[in-house]
FIKOLZA-1660 file (N, C-alpha, C; in steps of 0.1 Angstrom, whole numbers, plus 5000, padded with zeros to 4 digits):
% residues 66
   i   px   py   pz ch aa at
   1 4995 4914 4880  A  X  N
   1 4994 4912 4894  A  X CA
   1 4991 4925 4901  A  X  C
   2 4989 4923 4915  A  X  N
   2 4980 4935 4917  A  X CA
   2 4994 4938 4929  A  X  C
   3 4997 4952 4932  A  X  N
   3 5004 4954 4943  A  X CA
   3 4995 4955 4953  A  X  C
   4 4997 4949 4969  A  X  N
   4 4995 4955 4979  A  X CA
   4 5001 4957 4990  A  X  C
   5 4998 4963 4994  A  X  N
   5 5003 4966 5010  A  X CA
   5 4993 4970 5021  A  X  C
   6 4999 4961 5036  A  X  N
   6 4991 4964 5044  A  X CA
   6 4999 4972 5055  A  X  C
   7 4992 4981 5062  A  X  N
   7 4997 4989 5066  A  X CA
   7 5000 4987 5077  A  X  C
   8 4999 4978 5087  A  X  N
   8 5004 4970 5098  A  X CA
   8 5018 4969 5092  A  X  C
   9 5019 4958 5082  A  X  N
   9 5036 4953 5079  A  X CA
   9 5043 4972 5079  A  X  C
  10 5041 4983 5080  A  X  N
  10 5047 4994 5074  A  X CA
  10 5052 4997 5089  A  X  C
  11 5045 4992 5097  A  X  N
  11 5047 4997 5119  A  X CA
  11 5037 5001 5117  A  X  C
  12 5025 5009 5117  A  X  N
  12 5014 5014 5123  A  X CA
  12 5006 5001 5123  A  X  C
  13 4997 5009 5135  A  X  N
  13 4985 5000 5145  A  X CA
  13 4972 4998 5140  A  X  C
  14 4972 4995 5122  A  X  N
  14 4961 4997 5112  A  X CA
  14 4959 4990 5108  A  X  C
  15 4949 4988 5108  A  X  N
  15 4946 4969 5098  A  X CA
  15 4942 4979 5081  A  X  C
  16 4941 4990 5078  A  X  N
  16 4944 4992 5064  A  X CA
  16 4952 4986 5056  A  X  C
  17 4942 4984 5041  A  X  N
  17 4948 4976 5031  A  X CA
  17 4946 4985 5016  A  X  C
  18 4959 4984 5013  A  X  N
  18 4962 4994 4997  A  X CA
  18 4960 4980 4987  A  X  C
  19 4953 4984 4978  A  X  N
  19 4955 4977 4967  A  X CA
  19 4952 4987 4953  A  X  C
  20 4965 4983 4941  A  X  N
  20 4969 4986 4928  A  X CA
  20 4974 4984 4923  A  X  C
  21 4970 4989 4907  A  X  N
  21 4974 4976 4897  A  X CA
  21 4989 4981 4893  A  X  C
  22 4996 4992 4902  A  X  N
  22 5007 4993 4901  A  X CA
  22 5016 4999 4911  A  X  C
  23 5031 4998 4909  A  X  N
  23 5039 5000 4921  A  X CA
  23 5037 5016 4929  A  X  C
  24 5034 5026 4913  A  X  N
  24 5034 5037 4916  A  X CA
  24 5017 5039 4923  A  X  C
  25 5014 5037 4918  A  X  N
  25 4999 5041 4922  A  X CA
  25 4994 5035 4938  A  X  C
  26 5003 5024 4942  A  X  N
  26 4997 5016 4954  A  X CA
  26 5009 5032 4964  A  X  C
  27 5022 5031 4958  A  X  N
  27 5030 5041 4969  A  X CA
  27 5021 5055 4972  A  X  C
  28 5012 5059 4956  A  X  N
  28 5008 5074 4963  A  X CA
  28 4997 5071 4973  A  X  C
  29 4990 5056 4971  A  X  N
  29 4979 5056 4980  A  X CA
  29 4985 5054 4990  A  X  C
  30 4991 5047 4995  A  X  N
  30 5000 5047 5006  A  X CA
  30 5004 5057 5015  A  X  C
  31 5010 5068 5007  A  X  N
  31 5017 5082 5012  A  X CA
  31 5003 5088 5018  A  X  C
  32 4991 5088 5007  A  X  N
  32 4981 5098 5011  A  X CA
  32 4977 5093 5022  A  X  C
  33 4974 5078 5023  A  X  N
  33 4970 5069 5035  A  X CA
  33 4976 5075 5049  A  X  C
  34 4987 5073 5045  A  X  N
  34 4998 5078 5060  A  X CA
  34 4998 5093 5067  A  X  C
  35 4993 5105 5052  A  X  N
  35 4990 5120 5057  A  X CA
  35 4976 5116 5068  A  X  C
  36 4963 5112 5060  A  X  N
  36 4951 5115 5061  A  X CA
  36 4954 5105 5076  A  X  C
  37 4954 5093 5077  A  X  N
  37 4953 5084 5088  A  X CA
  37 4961 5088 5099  A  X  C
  38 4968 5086 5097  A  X  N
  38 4982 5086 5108  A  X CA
  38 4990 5097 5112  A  X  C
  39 4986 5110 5102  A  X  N
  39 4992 5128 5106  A  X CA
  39 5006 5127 5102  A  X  C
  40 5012 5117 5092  A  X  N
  40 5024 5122 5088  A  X CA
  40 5023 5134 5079  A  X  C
  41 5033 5140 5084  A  X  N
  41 5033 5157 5077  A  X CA
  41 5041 5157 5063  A  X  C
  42 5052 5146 5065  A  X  N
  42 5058 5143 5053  A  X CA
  42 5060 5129 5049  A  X  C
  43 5063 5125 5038  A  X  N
  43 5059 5108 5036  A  X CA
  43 5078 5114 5026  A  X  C
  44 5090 5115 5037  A  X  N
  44 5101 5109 5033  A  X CA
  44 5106 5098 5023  A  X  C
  45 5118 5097 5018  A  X  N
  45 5123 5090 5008  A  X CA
  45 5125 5076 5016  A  X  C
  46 5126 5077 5031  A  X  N
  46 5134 5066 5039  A  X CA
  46 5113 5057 5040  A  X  C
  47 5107 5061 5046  A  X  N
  47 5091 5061 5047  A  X CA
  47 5092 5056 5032  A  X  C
  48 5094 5057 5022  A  X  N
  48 5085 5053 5006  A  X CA
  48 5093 5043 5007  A  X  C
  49 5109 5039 5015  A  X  N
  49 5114 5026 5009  A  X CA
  49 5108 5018 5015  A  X  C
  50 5102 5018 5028  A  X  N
  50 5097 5014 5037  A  X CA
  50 5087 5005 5033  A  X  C
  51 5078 5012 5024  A  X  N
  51 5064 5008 5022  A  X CA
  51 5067 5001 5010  A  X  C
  52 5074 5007 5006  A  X  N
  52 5081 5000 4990  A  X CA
  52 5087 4983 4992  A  X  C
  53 5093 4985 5007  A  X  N
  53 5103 4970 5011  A  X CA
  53 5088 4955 5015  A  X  C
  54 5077 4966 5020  A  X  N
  54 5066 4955 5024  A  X CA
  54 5057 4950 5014  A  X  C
  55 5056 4960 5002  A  X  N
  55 5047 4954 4993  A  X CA
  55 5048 4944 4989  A  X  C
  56 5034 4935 4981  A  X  N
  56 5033 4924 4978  A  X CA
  56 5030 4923 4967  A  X  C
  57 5032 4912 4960  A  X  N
  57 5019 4910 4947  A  X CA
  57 5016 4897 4948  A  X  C
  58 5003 4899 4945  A  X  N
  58 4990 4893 4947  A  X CA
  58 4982 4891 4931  A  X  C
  59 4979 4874 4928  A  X  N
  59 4968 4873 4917  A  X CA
  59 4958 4880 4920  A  X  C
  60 4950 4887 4910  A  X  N
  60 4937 4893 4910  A  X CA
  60 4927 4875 4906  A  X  C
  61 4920 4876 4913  A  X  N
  61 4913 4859 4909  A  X CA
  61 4905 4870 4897  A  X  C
  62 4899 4862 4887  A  X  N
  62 4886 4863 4878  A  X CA
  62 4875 4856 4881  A  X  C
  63 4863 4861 4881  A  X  N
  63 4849 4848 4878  A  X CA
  63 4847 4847 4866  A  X  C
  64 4846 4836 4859  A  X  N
  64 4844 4831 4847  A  X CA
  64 4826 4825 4849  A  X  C
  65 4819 4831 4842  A  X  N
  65 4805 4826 4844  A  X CA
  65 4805 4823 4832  A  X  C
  66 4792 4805 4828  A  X  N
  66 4795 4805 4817  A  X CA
  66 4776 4803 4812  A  X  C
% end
């Protein structure tokens, strides 16, 4: 299953959307998201539960062509 998070559910005013195929990998995109976008200077422990508490998982659909 694929982790995501959208960056609205976290409080910012972003229609950004993180998607990865894991918990850790969607949090660093997250954190970097939140430096580069939004000027957080630091992505705190309280901020990682944060993003941690909104994630989702989501089926990845397949196309089967035959």
């Amino acid at each position: 299953m694929e982790k995501v998070i959208h960056c609205r559910d976290v409080g910012f005013d972003c229609d950004g959307i993180i998607r990865a195929q894991t918990e850790a990998e969607a949090l660093q995109m997250a954190a970097d998201h939140a430096q580069r976008a939004h000027g957080l200077d630091e992505v705190t422990p309280e901020v990682l539960e944060k993003i941690r508490s909104v994630m989702r998982e989501e089926h990845t659909a397949t196309l089967l062509m035959r």
